[in-house]
VEXZA-430008 format. One line per field, with one value per residue (C-alpha): residue number from 1; x negated, y, z negated. Coordinates in pm, 1 decimal, padded with zeros to 6 digits, always signed. Layout:
// VEXZA-430008
n <- NUM	...
east <- X	...
north <- Y	...
up <- Z	...
// end
This chain:
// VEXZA-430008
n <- 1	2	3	4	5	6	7	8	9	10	11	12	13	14	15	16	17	18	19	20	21	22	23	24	25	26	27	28	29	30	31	32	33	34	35	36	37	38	39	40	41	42	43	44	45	46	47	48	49	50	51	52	53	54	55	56	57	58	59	60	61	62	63	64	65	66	67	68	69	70	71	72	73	74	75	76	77	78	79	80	81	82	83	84	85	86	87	88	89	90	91	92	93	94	95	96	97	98	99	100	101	102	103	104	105	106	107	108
east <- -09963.4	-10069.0	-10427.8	-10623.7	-10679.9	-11087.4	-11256.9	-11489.6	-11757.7	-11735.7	-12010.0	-12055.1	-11937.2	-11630.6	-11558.4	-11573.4	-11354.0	-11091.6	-11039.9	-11004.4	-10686.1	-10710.4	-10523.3	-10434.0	-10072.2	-10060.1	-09879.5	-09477.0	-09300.2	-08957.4	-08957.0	-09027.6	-08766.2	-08536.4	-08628.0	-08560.7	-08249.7	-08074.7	-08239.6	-07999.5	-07816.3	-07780.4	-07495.5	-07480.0	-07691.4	-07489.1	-07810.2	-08179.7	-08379.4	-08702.0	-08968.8	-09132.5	-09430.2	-09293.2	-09049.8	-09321.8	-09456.8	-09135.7	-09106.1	-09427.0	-09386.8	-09085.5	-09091.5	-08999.3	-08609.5	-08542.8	-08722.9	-08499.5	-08164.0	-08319.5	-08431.2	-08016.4	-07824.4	-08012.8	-07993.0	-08194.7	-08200.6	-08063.6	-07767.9	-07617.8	-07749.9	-07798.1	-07793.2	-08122.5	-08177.1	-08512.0	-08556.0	-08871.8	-08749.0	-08845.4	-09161.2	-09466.0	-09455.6	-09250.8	-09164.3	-08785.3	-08470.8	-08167.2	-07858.5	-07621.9	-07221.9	-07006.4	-06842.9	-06518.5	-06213.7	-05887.3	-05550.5	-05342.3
north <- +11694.1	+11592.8	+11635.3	+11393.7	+11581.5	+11494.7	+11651.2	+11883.2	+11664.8	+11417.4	+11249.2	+11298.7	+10934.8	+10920.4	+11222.3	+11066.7	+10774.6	+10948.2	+11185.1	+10851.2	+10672.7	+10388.0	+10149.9	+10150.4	+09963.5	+09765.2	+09943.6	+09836.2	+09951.1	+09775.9	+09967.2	+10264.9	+10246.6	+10161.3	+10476.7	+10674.0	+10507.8	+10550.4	+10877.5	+11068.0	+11267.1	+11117.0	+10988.4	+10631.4	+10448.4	+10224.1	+10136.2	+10166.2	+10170.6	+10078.5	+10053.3	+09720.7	+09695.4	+09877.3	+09514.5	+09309.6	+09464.7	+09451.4	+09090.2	+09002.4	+09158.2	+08921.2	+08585.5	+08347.8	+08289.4	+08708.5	+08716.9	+08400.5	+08618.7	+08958.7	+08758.3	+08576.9	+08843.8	+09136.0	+09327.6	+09479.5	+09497.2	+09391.4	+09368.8	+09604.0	+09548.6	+09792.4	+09721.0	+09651.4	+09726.9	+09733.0	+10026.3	+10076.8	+10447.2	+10540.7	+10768.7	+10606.7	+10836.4	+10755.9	+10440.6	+10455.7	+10630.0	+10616.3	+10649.1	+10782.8	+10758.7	+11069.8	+11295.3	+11133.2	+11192.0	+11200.4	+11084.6	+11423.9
up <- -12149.4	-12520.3	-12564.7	-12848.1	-13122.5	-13212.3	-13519.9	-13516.1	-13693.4	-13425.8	-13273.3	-12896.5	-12839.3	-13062.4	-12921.9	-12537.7	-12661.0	-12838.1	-12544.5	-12328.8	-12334.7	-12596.2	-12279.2	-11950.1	-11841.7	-11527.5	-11255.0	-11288.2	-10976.0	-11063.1	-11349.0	-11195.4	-10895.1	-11160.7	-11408.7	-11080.2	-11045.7	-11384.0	-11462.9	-11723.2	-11597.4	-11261.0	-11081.5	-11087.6	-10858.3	-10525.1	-10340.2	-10351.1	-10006.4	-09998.0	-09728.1	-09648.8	-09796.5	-10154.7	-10115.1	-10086.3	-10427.9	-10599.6	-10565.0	-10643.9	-11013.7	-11047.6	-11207.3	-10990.8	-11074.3	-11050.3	-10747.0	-10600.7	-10734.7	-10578.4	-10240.9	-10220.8	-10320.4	-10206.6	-10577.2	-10847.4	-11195.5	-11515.1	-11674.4	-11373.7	-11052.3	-10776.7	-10410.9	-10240.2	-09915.3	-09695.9	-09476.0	-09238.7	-09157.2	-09490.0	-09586.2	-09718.9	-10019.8	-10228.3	-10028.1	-10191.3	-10217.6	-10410.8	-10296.5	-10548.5	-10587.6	-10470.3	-10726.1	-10867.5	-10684.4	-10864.7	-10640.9	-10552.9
// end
């Protein structure tokens, strides 16, 4: 982890504020299940499961006309969607899983 760099003539208080993260970002969990999802590296994504209440979450961060396409078509993301399915069986932490495509097969 980078550490603020603070110099040594500091004051006490500047010190305290430099070491402090200048903002904090609001928590984005569709951009987060999504980052899991298309990690590099990965195989590419057919379906993301997700417990109830992590649902609930996800489409509140939408604007209303994504969350209309995600709640119809059962799908997230943007400009290639994923499947989205709701699963209860699920553990609370990390609430998700992704479900990734098999190794490419070649006709014999």
């Amino acid at each position: 982890m980078l550490q603020p760099t603070v110099s040594a003539t500091a004051s006490p208080a500047t010190a305290a504020t430099a070491a402090r993260p200048a903002h904090w970002h609001r928590p984005d969990p569709v951009g987060d299940v999504l980052a899991v999802a298309w990690r590099p590296g990965a195989a590419e994504p057919r379906e993301i499961r997700v417990r109830p209440e992590l649902h609930g979450q996800l489409l509140a961060e939408l604007d209303p006309d994504t969350r209309a396409v995600v709640e119809a078509c059962h799908v997230l993301g943007h400009p290639i969607a994923v499947r989205l399915v709701v699963a209860g069986d699920l553990p609370v932490c990390p609430g998700f899983e992704v479900l990734r495509a098999g190794p490419a097969t070649t006709a014999g």
